[in-house]
Steps between C-alpha positions, in 0.01 A plus 500: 500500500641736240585474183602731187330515198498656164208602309514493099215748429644750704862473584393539869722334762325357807578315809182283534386290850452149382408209678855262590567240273505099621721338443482162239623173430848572338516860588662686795310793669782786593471831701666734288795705652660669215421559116618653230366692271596432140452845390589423104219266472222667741613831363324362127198360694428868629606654231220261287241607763553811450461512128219553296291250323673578158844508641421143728417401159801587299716335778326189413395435142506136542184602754347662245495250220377278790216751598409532079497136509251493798255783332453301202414193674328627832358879376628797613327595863596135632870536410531855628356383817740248505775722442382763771466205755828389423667892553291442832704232653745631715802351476704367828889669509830376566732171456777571724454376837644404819264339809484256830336178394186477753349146328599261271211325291525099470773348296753743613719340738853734436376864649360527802251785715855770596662437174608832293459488182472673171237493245350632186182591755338865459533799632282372826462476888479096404513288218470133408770404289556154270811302693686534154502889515650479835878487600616479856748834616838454656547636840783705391234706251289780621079493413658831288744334320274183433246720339767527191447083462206529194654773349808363484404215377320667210846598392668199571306300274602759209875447565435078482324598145801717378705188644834736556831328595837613631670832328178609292316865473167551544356757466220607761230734309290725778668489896162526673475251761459166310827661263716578828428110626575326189806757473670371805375130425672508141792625738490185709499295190861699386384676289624838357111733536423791313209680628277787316237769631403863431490515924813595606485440853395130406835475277708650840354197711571300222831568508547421874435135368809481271278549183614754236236681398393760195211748454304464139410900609883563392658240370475320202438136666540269175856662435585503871459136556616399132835699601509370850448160392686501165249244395144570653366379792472142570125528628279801551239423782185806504344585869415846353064634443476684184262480224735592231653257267838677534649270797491157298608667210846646699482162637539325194765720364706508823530118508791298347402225207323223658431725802205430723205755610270416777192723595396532866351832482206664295629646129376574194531169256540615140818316415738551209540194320809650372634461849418254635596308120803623443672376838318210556350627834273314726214692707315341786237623711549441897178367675493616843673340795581140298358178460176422617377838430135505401532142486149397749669130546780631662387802687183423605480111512844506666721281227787602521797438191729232520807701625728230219298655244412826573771619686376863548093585598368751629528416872878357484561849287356657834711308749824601287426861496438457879811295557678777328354759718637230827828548377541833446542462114143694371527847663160641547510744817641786219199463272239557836375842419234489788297316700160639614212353657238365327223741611677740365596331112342838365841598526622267245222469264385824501843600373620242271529737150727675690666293712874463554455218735729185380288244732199626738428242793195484688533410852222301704589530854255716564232315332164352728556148642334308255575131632184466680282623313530230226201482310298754700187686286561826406193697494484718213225713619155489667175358391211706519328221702562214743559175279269194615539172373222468179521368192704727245818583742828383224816470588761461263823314469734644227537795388694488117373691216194285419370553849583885454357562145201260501403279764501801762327784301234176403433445896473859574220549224338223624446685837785274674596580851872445443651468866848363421729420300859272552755496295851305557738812549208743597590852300298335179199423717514847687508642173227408384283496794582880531483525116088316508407617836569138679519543889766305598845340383706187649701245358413243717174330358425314768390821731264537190350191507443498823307863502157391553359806344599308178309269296657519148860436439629544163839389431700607165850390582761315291301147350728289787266654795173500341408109660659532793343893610148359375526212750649684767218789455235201476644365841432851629159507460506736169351526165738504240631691149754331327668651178562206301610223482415361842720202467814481298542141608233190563615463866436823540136526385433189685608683770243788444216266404569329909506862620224648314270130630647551874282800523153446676259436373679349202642759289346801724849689376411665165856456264520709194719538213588808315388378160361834414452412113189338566320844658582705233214640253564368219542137643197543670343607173597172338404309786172639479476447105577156553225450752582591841469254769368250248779494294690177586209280362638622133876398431724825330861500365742801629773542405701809728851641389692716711797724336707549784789606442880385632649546825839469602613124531628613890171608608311311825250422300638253278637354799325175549542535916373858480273601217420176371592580181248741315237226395432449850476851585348659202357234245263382809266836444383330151434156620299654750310740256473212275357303784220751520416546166466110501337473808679190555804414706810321296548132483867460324766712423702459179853795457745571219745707558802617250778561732556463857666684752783421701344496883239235299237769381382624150292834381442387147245235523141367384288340735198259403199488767227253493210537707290279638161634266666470206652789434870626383722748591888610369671740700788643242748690710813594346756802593664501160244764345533822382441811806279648231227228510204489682590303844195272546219382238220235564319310243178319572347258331123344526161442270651643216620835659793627582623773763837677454632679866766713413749628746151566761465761288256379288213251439391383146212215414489337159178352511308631787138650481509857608861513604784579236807711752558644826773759572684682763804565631688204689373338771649173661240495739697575844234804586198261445689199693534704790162668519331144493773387755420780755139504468467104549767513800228773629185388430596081481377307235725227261856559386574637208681178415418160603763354659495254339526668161817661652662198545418378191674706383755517670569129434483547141771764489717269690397186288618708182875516628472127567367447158817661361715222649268193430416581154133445539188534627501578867119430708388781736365446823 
């Protein structure tokens, strides 16, 4: 299928081919008919592309101090590879979207295959949308019409901010598209609407609508609506793109004592405290369509707000503005500047600085059938040879930025044949397999594992698939990479323990975990210092600290049913590094923790480890540190020495004949783990990681969350 994208480096436009996405549990696949294109907000994204590095950089300083923040704790050539990867990642366009339902995933029982509907989906042949970013259309409103619903819901959920009633004037600042619907919506509400723009043509159509309007090119705005008003306006509501800090301060002085100012658009922010003091004003920022908005509990897991106390989300703001359009109420067809295929969106985009387009539509009915060829492979290009099943064939399932900036580039040094690559709505995975040279793209997994040309499957999805995809890859006869954890619950590495045994002869099926740390030099180096393969006979302390950082409360992976939490899916590297140093496997499990979070998960703990040989471990991982700290240190302790890891950076020894430092630049090990894991799956030989080791530990990362909520000691099997 196709599907537009937008590339940050260079402001280029491009309709990509993409495998179809499949459609999930809780989500509803849709072939697209009509969308929109929002030409305020995809008008910046180009316009960012298309910048240099400096001025990308002065749009976002808040980047920057981010970026400063990274140099001092990573050096500089990792974080400006980090920032170049991240300008690298295309990004998918469009919100505003009308389609035919053609499946529903399980637990959807009120749309069915027929259904239209409109979405926040992307600008897209198909797209697989949550059920609580879809809203059913009337019959009475055309797939053009319908493709006003997201849009219009973005300015609906301004006017319930502003909270007008009967009789009062707002003011409407900017009558682009989002202005001219929340115009006409403060109408509905009887309300008396001023609207302002430089465009004059935009101020005629306003006027069709029963708003009064004024230019700021020619008139003196504050004085117009003070003298209009007599008092002010009751409630200024912004839909206008400016940088300048000029808008919110006319806002301020055009509004009435106790007046109210709401901000939909994109404006400069240095307020006058004057202003805003003076009259007691109150300024609110609008969020999007409504309710639920970037809330992952009720758009992606489906939970939807109880309607007696929440009466307006995000999907009931869509069915209103959809209702509206039903009735006649929400004119639209005026604002339809064009609508043009979407072969042909350089027509559009390649004019958007100049454009005098009020809404651009881009039409699908000419588009490829895409309906049965669900899931199909795309093949990128061809390989210089025939593949034949032998050991070192990968393919991949997942394609986020980890996949993209590490654990590909690793494989490919390694001399990886990298045949495919699936990812769930297929333009990430195509990406990147035309990005790293990958031969083919699908998002159905399946058709990889059952490619007999492949032996290795390496999985880096979301925590909540790791068990289940190594199991299913087991079943299928394959080797298997897992980025960790491999379990995020007990029944679920019992699961892969069965799996992993099933295989014949008894654990034939090599399973390994990403837990890179443990390949890297310096660890090695210590290893080595401490005795190599010998060193288990001679207890050691370690204590490990990870700095690492905060991340937004709302992110997956503090959620317990998705990430785990990030003890689980981070603090699980330095038990298993700990475990080799000690050359031991743990024994009991003993967590503090000094808050926790509210889906039952915490990322400011210390966990105690205690090993069956004696020796100790803490793993110290909090995410209330300083960004200007070193991320990771490692202290060892044995015989009266001491070794000091610092950030895999460096290696000192207090106490060691001959040895006193080691120094580089960082290394995490990923390039070493994957050379070992290609050249074993090639030539045979044992895994990198007992099994057994990798369940161990395993079971002590899930034992520590446990210990939390006994209090205790917890035993590990």
């Amino acid at each position: 299928m196709y599907q537009l994208i937008q590339n940050l480096k260079s402001g280029e436009t491009v309709l990509e081919t993409v495998p179809a996405p499949q459609v999930r549990a809780g989500q509803v696949l849709i072939r697209t008919r009509r969308t929109l294109v929002s030409l305020g907000t995809e008008r910046m994204l180009v316009d960012f592309g298309k910048a240099n590095l400096l001025s990308k950089a002065r749009q976002q300083p808040d980047k920057v101090k981010q970026v400063i923040e990274k140099i001092q704790s990573d050096g500089l050539l990792p974080t400006l590879e980090a920032v170049f990867r991240k300008l690298d990642q295309p990004l998918p366009l469009g919100y505003c979207h009308v389609g035919e339902v053609v499946a529903v995933g399980a637990g959807i029982t009120d749309l069915v295959i027929g259904d239209r509907v409109a979405s926040n989906g992307q600008h897209a042949e198909m797209v697989c949308v949550p059920r609580n970013l879809v809203a059913k259309i009337p019959d009475t409103v055309s797939d053009d019409q319908a493709a006003f619903t997201v849009i219009g819901a973005i300015g609906l959920q301004g006017i319930r901010l502003i909270n007008p009633t009967l009789g009062e004037t707002i003011v409407v600042v900017g009558l682009g598209l989002i202005g001219l619907l929340t115009a006409q919506l403060l109408r509905l509400n009887g309300c008396r609407v001023i609207g302002l723009d430089l465009d004059e043509r935009k101020l005629a159509l306003a006027r069709t609508f029963g708003i009064e309007t004024l230019n700021p090119a020619n008139t003196d705005v504050v004085k117009a609506v003070t003298d209009l008003t007599g008092v002010g306006a009751d409630g200024v509501l912004i839909t206008a793109s400016t940088k300048s800090d000029e808008v919110m301060t006319q806002a301020a002085r055009m509004s009435r004592k106790r007046g109210r100012i709401v901000l939909v658009g994109v404006v400069g922010l240095s307020l006058s405290r004057a202003d805003f003091f003076e009259k007691e004003l109150t300024f609110q920022v609008s969020c999007s369509y409504g309710p639920g908005r970037y809330d992952a509990d009720y758009e992606q897991a489906g939970h939807d707000y109880p309607l007696p106390f929440v009466r307006w989300t995000e999907n009931r703001n869509f069915q209103t503005i959809l209702h509206l359009l039903s009735t006649g109420q929400l004119q639209v067809d005026p604002l339809i500047t064009e609508v043009v295929p979407l072969a042909e969106y350089g027509r559009i985009y390649g004019r958007m600085n100049g454009s005098t387009s009020i809404a651009s539509l881009l039409s699908y009915s000419n588009a490829v059938e895409t309906a049965d060829r669900l899931g199909t492979l795309v093949n990128l290009r061809p390989t210089d040879t025939t593949l034949a099943q032998s050991a070192g064939v990968v393919g991949i399932i997942g394609a986020g930025n980890f996949a993209d900036s590490t654990l590909i580039p690793a494989l490919r040094k390694a001399g990886a044949t990298l045949q495919t690559i699936a990812s769930a709505n297929g333009l990430s995975g195509t990406l990147l397999a035309k990005k790293h040279g990958i031969a083919q793209s699908t998002t159905n997994y399946q058709d990889m594992l059952a490619d007999p040309a492949i032996d290795l499957c390496v999985i880096t999805t979301r925590h909540n698939n790791h068990a289940s995809l190594v199991v299913e890859a087991l079943q299928a006869g394959k080797h298997v990479f897992v980025e960790k954890p491999m379990a995020i619950y007990d029944e679920e590495l019992a699961n892969v323990i069965a799996a992993q045994q099933a295989a014949h002869p008894v654990g034939d099926r090599m399973v390994m975990v990403g837990f890179n740390r443990r390949f890297s030099p310096t660890a090695q180096k210590a290893k080595q210092l401490l005795g190599g393969g010998n060193s288990g006979a001679v207890p050691i302390n370690v204590v490990a600290t990870m700095n690492a950082g905060a991340i937004p409360a709302n992110s997956w992976v503090h959620d317990r049913a998705v990430g785990g939490g990030r003890l689980i899916g981070e603090a699980c590297h330095y038990i298993d590094l700990i475990t080799y140093l000690a050359g031991s496997h743990v024994v009991a499990v003993c967590m503090n923790a000094m808050g926790t979070h509210p889906s039952d998960t915490t990322d400011s703990a210390s966990i105690l480890l205690r090993y069956a040989n004696g020796a100790t471990g803490v793993v110290n991982y909090f995410a209330n540190g300083s960004k200007a700290y070193a991320k990771e240190r490692v202290e060892v302790y044995s015989q009266e020495r001491t070794l000091v890891l610092d950030n895999f950076k460096s290696l000192k020894g207090y106490g060691f004949r001959g040895f006193t430092s080691q120094s580089g630049g960082q290394d995490k090990g990923h390039a070493e783990q994957f050379r070992r894991l290609i050249t074993t799956l090639r030539n045979g030989g044992e895994p990198l990681i007992p099994f057994a080791e990798l369940v161990n530990t395993t079971a002590a990362t899930l034992a520590a969350i446990r210990s939390l909520h006994e209090g205790g000691w917890v035993a590990v099997r």
